[in-house]
N, C-alpha and C positions, 0 to 999 in steps of 0.2 A: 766646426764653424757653421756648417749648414744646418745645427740645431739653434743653436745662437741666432739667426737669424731668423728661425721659426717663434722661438722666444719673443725674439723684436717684433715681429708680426703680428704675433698674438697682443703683444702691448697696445701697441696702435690701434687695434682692428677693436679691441676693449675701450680705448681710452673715449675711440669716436663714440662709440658705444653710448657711454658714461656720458660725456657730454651731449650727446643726442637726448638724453634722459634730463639731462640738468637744465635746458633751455623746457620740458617737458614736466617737471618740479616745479614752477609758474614760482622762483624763490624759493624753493623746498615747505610752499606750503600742501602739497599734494604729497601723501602718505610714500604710494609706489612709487612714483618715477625717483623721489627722494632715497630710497633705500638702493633702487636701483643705479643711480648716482654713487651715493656711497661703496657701496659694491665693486661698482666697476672700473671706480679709481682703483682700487683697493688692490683688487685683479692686475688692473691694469700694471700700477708700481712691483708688484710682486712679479709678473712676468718679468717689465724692464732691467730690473733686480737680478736676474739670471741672467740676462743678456748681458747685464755689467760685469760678469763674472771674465768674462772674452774679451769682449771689446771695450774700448776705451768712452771714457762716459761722457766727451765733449762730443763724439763720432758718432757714440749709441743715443745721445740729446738730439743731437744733428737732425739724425736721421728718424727719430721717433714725434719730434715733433714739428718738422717739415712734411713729412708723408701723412701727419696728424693732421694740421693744417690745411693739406689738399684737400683731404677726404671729408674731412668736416667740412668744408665748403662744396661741395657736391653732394654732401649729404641735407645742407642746408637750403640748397637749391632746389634736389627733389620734392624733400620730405613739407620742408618750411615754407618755399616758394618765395626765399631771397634770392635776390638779384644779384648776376656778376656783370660788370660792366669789362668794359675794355683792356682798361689799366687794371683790375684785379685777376682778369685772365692773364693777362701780361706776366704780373705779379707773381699767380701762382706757377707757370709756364720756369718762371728762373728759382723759385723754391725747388723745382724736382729737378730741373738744372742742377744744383748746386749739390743737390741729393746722390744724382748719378756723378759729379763731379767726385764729389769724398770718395763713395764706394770705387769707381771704377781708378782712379787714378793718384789718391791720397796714399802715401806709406804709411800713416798713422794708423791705416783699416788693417789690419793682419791677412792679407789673400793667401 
């Protein structure tokens, strides 16, 4: 289980990746960040793809793209210098709420 969730990790940690690149692709008219988009989807589904192999793919969604979600938003903060206001902290705050909810207390998560 605890490679499966390395799996998942790896998804996410790619996927922000990918996306970090795609907002970087200005529309995928810039050659590299474009490939590097493509790519890292690519990577990304492929990881996710092993982790579905375990876990259940509402629980492995869940979780890949609320932890997706945070980090892209703090990566967008640093890198991009967009703004969080209140209620998106809020926001994000009950995303990994809900996050730690599935994992630690769901029977659907296989412990």
């Amino acid at each position: 289980m605890t490679l499966t969730y390395a799996y998942l990790a790896v998804a996410i940690v790619v996927e922000v990746l990918a996306t970090s690149f795609l907002k970087a692709s200005d529309s995928f008219t810039k050659l590299w960040p474009s490939v590097a988009t493509v790519a890292g989807y690519a990577v990304s589904f492929y990881f996710l793809s092993l982790a579905l192999r375990v876990l259940p793919t509402g629980i492995a969604y869940a979780i890949w793209s609320g932890v997706g979600i945070v980090l892209i938003s703090v990566v967008s903060w640093l890198w991009f210098g967009q703004t969080l206001d209140a209620p998106a902290i809020v926001g994000l705050g009950l995303i990994i709420a809900g996050v730690v909810v599935v994992n630690v207390f769901s029977k659907s998560v296989g412990h």
